[in-house]
C-alpha positions in Angstrom: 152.2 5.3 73.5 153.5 1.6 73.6 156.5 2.5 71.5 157.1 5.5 73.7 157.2 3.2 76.6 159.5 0.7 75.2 162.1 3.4 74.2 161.9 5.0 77.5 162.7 1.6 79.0 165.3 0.5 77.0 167.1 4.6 78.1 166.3 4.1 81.8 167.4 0.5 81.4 170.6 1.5 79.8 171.3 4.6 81.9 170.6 2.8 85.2 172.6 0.0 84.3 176.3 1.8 83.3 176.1 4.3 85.6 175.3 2.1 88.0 177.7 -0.8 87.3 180.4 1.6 86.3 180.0 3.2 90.0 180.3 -0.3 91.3 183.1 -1.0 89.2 185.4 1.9 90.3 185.0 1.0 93.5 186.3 -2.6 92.8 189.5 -0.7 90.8 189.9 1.0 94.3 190.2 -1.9 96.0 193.8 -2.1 96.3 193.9 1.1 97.5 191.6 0.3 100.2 193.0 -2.8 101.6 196.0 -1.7 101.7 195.2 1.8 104.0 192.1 -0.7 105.6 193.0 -4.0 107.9 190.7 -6.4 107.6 189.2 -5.4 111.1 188.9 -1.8 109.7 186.4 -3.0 107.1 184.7 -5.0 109.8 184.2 -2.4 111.3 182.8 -0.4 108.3 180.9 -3.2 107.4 178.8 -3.6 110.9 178.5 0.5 110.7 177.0 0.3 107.1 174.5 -2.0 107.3 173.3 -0.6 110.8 172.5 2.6 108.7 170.3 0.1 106.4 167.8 -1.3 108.9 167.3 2.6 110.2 167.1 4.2 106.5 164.0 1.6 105.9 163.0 2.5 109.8 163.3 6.3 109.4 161.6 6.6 105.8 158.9 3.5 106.9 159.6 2.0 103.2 158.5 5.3 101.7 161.1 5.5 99.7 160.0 1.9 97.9 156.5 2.6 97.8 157.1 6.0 96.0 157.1 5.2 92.3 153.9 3.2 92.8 152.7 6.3 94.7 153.8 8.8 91.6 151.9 6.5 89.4 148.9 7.7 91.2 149.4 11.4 91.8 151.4 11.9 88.3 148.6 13.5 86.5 148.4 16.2 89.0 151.2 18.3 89.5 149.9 19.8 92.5 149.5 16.6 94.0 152.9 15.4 93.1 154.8 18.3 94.8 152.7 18.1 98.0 153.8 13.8 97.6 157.5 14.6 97.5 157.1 17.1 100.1 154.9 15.4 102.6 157.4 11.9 102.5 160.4 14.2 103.1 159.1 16.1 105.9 157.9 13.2 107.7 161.2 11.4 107.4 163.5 14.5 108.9 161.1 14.5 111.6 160.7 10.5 112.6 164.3 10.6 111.7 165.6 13.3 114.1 163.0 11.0 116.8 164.8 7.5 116.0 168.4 9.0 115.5 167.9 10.2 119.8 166.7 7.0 120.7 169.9 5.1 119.1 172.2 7.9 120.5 170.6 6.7 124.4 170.3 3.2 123.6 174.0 2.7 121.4 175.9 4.7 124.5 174.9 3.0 127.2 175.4 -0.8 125.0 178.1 -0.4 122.4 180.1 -3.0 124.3 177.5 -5.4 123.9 176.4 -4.7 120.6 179.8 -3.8 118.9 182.5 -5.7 120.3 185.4 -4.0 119.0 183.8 -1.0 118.1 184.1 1.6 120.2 180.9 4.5 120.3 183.0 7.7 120.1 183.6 8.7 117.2 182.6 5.9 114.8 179.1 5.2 116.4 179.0 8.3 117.2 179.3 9.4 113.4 177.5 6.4 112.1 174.0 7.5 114.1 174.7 11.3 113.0 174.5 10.4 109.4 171.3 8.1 109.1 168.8 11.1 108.4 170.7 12.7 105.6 171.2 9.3 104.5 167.5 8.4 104.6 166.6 11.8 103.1 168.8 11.2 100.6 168.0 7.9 99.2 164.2 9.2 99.4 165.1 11.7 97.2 167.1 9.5 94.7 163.7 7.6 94.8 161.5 10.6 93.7 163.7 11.1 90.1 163.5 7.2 89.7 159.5 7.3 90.1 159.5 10.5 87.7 161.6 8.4 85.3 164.6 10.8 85.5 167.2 8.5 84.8 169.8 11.0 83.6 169.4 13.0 87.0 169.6 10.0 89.2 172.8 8.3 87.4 174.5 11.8 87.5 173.8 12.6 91.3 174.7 9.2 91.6 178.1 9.3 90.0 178.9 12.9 91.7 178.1 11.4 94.9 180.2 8.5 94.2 183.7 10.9 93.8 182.7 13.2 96.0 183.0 10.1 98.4 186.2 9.0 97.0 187.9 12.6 97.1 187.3 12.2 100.9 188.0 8.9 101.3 191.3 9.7 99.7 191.9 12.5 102.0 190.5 10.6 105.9 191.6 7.3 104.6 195.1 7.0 102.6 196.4 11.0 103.6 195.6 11.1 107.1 195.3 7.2 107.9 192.2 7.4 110.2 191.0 4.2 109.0 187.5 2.8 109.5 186.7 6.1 111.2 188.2 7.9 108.1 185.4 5.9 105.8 182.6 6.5 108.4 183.2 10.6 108.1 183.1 10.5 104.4 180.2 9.0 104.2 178.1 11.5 106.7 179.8 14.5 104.6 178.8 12.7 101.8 175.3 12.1 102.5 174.9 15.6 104.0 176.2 17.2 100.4 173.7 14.6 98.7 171.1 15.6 101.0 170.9 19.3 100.5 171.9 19.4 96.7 168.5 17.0 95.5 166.7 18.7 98.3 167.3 22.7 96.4 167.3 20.8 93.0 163.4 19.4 94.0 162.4 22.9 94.9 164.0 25.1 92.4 162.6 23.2 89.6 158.9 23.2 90.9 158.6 19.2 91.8 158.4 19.3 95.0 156.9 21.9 98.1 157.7 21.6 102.1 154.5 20.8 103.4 152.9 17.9 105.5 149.4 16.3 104.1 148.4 14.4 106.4 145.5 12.5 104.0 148.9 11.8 101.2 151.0 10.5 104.2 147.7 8.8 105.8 147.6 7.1 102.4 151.1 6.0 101.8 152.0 5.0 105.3 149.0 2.6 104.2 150.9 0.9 101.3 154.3 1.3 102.5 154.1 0.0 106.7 152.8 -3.2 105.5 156.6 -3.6 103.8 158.3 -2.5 106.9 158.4 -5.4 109.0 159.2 -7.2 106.0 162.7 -4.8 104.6 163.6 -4.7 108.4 163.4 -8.2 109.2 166.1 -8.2 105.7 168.2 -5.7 106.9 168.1 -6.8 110.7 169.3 -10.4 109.4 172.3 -9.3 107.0 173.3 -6.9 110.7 172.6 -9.9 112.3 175.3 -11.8 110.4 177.9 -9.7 110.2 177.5 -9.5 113.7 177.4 -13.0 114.9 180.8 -13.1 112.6 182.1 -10.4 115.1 181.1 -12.5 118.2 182.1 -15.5 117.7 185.2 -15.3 115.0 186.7 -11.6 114.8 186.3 -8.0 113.3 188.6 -9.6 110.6 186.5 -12.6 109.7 184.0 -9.9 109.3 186.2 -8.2 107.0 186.9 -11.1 104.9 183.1 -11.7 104.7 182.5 -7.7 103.7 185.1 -7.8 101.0 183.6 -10.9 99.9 180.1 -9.0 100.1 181.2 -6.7 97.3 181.0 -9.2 94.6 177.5 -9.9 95.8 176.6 -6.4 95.6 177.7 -5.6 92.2 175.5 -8.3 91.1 172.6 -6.7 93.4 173.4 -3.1 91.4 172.6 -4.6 88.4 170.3 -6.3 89.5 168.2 -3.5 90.9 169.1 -1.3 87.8 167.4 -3.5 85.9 164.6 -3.5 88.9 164.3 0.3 88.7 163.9 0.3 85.3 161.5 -2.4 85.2 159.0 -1.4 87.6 157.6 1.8 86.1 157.0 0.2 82.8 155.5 -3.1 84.4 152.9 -1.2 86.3 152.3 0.7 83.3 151.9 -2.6 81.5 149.5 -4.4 83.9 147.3 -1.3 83.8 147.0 -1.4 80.4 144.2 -3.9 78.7 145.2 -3.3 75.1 147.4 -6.5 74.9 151.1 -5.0 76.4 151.1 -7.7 79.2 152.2 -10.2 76.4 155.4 -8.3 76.3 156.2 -8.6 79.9 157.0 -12.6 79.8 159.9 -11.5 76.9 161.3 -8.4 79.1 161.6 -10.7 82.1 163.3 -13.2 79.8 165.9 -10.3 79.0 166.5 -9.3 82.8 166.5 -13.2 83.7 169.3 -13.9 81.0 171.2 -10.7 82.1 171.5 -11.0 85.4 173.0 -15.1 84.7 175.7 -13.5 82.5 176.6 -11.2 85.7 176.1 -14.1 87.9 178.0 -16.5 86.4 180.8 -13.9 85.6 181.3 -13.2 89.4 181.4 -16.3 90.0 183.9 -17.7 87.6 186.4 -14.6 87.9 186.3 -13.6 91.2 189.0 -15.6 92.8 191.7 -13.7 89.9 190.1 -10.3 90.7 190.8 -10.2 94.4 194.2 -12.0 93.9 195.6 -9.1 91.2 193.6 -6.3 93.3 193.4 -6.9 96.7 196.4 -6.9 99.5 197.3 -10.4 100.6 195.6 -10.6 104.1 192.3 -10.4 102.0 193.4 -13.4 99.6 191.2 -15.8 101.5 188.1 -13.8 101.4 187.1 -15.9 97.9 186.4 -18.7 98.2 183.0 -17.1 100.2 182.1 -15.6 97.0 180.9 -18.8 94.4 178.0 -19.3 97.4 177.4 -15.1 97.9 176.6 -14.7 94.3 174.5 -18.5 94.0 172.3 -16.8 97.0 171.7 -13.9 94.6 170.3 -16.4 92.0 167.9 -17.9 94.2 166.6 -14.6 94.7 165.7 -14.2 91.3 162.3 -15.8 91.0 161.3 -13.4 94.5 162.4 -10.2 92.3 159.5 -10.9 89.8 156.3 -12.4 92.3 157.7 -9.3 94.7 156.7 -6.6 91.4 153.1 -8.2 91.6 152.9 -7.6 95.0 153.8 -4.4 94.8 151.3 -3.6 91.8 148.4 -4.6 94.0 148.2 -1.9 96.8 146.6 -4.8 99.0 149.0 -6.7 97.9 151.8 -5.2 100.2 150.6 -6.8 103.5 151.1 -10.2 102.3 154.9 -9.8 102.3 155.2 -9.5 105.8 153.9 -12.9 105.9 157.0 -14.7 103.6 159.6 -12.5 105.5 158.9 -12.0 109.1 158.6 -15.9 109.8 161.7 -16.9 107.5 163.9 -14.3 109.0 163.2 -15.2 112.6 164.7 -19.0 111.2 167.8 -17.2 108.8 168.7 -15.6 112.3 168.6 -18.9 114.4 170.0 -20.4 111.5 173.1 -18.2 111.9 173.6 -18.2 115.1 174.4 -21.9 115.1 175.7 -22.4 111.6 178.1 -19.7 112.0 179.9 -21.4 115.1 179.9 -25.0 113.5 181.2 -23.5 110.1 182.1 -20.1 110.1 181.4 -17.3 107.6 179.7 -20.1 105.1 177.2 -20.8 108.2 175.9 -16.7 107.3 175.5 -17.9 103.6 174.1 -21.0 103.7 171.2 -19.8 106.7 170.5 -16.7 104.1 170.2 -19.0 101.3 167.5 -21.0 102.9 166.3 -18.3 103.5 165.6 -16.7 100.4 164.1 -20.0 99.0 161.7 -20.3 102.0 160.6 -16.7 101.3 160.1 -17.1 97.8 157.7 -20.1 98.0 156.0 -18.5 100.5 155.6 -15.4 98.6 154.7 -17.5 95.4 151.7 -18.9 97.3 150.6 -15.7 98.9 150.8 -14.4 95.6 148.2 -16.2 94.1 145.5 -14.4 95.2 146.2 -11.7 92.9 146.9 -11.6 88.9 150.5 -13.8 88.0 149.9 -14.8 84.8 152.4 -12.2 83.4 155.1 -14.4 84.7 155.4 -17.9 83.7 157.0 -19.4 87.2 158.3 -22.7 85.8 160.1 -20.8 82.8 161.8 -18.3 85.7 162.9 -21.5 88.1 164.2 -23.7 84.8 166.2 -20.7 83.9 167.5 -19.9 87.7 168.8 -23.7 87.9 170.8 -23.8 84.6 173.2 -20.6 85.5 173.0 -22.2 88.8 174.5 -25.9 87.2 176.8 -23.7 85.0 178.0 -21.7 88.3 178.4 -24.6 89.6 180.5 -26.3 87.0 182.9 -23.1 86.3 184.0 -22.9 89.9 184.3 -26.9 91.1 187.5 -26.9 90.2 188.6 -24.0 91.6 187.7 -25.9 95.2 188.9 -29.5 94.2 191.8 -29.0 92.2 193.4 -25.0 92.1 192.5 -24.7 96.0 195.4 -22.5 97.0 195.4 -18.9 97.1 197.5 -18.4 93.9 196.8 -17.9 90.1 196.7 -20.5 87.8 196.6 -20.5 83.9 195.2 -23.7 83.8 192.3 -22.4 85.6 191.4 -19.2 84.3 191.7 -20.5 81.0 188.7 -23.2 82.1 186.9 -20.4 83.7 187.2 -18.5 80.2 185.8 -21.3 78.3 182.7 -22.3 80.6 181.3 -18.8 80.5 182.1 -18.4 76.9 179.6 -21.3 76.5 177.2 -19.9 78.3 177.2 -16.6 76.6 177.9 -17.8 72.9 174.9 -20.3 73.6 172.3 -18.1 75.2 173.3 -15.7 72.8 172.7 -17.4 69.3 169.7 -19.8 70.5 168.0 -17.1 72.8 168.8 -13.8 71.5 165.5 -13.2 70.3 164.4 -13.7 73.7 166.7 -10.9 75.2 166.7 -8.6 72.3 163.7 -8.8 70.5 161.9 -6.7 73.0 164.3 -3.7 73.4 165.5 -4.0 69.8 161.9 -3.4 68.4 161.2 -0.6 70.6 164.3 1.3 69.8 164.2 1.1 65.9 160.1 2.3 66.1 
């Protein structure tokens, strides 16, 4: 059973990860495309839109879609019990989500102007509200494959979806130049195809039924409300930020700040490929007595490790990447990214004690605790940091905090079982790609500060994260690889 487990980890791992990354990656290939059809208060604009539809997906679904693959762990063994899960979590979302999508239709008409300044409620509100069901909907369902471990369904949905979004994109955006409003549409088509297409593909194949229990939703409204003050207060923040940007710079510092964004969120996709892959098989591993914990300390090793490559890669190389792919009014949006992608890496240690949590179904309520009072501060902080120093003042409050957070967390935490994770090993690791970070990009700042490419430069960049790779890999590889490497061969 153990070897069965570490081979399908090392697939999902795998699976998740390309698809993922290569999804992410396409869309950075587009970029020139983009910005060139997009002005910089065009993907403002997108940007405030987008991550409005992230604090209502976690408001519609309640964090059911987080909670589910703990929840499958607990109804896998009966089938009947499963279906009636999926079902029950899907039917209460459409409904609380038709409930919440009125409420924002009221409340968005009558204050766009003082929400959205710039942004005008008919049609790109208008479109934006429209779509956050299906959206919801559809990233529940995404959730159900990953808790069934179906990685090949969910990276081909995922990849469909991703060129079914491009195709229109092409069409709104670049053919008939609607701009921000072009993006918007695609995305509610988009998620409306998603929608339906998992939502026949549950029921023809048997996994899920349309039905409302109210004891399965009584007990997973249990695990997963505790989370909800916690993954709004997230997603009210990084909505918060953008829009202090909008108030008191412009739609085009917001722009700057969203293109910026991108580098942060390929590291996030990796990030949470290697989450979604994780998860599954840690639970599985803290459940089991027979001596698999000992194995978890090397696989978080192996993420810890991966995710500094990536870090210290966008970091490095992102400056040259926006300066061959992006149109010149966006040049400028780099030097944001160095900090972006170091408040990623302070998030690592939070990624592992947040898993525990998670694992112990009493465990959920404590997170409220780190996030509601830390978010309240990230908020105040960027109201007032963005005004004295602009678009750094949104990255420097989010990157206290997600420090305060994780301390809190860590000592919350304690109450339950950690001795999976060694916490000292995690922070010692966090700091080095941190310090190496840190020295790759320097002179980027102090000596190549203009908006240009320079030889000298890259060919320093190329050097400090060859270092870092070559060293990691020949003195730790046993560390990373061991794990995986074992488990694939048995």
């Amino acid at each position: 059973m153990e070897n069965k487990n570490g081979k399908k980890l090392l697939k999902n791992t795998v699976i998740y990860t390309i698809s993922g990354i290569s999804i992410k990656l396409f869309g950075f290939f587009l970029l020139p495309l983009y910005t060139s059809y997009l002005t910089t208060s065009d993907y403002g604009t997108v940007n405030l839109i987008t991550k409005l539809q992230n604090v209502c997906v976690y408001l519609i679904c309640c964090c059911l879609s987080i909670v589910v693959i703990r929840l499958y762990s607990l109804y896998k063994s009966d089938p009947l019990q499963s279906k009636r899960l999926f079902g029950t979590l899907a039917s209460f979302s459409f409904l609380f989500g038709v409930g919440v999508t009125a409420i924002l239709f009221l409340v968005c008409y009558f204050f766009t102007g003082s929400l959205f300044p710039g942004v005008s409620f008919y049609p790109t509100l208008f479109m934006g509200l429209f779509s956050l069901t299906f959206a919801s909907l559809y990233s529940l369902f995404l959730e159900n494959y990953k808790a069934m471990e179906k990685s090949l369904v969910v990276a081909v949905v995922s990849v469909i979806y991703f060129f079914v979004q491009l195709a229109l994109n092409l069409v709104f955006v670049v053919h008939l130049k609607m701009g921000a409003n072009g993006v918007v549409l695609s995305n509610l088509i988009t998620h409306f195809i998603g929608t339906v297409a998992l939502f026949v593909l549950l029921l023809s194949t048997g996994k899920m039924s349309i039905c409302l229990d109210k004891k399965i939703l009584k007990e997973s409204l249990k695990m997963s409300l505790p989370l909800l003050p916690n993954n709004l207060a997230l997603s009210i923040t990084a909505f918060l930020s953008s829009a202090f940007v909008d108030r008191f710079l412009s739609l085009a510092s917001v722009g700057l700040y969203s293109l910026a964004l991108q580098f942060g969120y390929l590291l996030e996709s990796a990030q949470t490929s290697a989450n979604t892959a994780f998860q599954p098989w840690f639970f599985d591993a803290m459940d089991n007595k027979n001596g698999q914990r000992d194995e978890i300390q090397k696989t978080t090793n192996a993420v810890i490790w991966f995710s500094g490559v990536l870090s210290i890669g966008c970091c490095l190389f992102s400056k040259e990447a926006i300066l061959i792919m992006c149109h010149p009014s966006y040049y400028s949006s780099w030097i944001y990214v160095p900090a972006i992608v170091g408040m990623y890496v302070l998030n690592i240690p939070y990624f592992f004690i947040y898993s525990v949590m998670l694992f112990n179904k009493t465990g959920t309520k404590y997170v409220f605790w780190a996030t509601l009072p830390t978010s309240l501060l990230d908020i105040l902080l960027s109201y007032f940091f963005i005004q004295w120093i602009g678009v750094f003042g949104a990255v420097l409050s989010d990157s206290i905090f997600v420090v305060l957070k994780t301390i809190i967390l860590f000592i919350l935490s304690r109450k339950f079982d950690t001795s999976a994770f060694s916490v000292s090993s995690i922070l010692w690791k966090m700091c080095i790609i941190l310090l190496v970070c840190v020295a790759g990009i320097a002179p980027s700042y102090l000596i190549w500060n203009e908006n240009s490419f320079n030889v000298y430069e890259f060919l320093y960049k190329i050097l400090i994260f060859s270092l870092f790779f070559v060293f990691f890999f020949v003195f730790y590889r046993k560390t990373i690889c061991k794990f995986f490497v074992k488990k694939a061969k048995k």
